[in-house]
N, C-alpha and C positions, 0 to 999 in steps of 0.2 A: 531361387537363390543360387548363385554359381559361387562353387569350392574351388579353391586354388589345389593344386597336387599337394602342396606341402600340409593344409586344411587336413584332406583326404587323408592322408598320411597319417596324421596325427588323431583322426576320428578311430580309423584301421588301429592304429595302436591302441588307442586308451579304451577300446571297446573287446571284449575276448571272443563275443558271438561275430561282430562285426571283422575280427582278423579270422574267423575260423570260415565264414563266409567266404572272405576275399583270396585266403589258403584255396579253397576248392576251386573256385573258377578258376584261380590261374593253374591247378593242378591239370582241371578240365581241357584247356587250351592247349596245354603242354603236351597232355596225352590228345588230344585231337592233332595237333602236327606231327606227335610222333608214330601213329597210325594210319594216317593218311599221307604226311608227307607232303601237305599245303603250306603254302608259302605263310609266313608271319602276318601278311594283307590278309589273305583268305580267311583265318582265323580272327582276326580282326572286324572283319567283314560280317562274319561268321554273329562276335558279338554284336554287333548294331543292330545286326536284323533280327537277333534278340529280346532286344531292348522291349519292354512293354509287351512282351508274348508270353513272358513265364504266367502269367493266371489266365491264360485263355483255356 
């Protein structure tokens, strides 16, 4: 099933585990470009190759 951003948006709000989640990764990103100094792609990039790796 694909969420529209505004969906997301609105799941991110009405859920408190769900925004405190979405709080940390974007903290996560923030502090990965502002340590390394990689472009907004790179981190980007960064999460994709993520994606389906957190339970390995």
């Amino acid at each position: 099933m694909t969420f529209t951003d505004k969906q997301m948006f609105q799941a991110i709000e009405a859920n408190e585990d769900v925004k405190d989640c979405f709080e940390k990764i974007s903290d996560a990103c923030k502090e990965l470009k502002s340590k390394t100094g990689c472009p907004n792609d790179d981190v980007d990039r960064f999460l994709e190759f993520a994606i389906g790796k957190w339970y390995d």
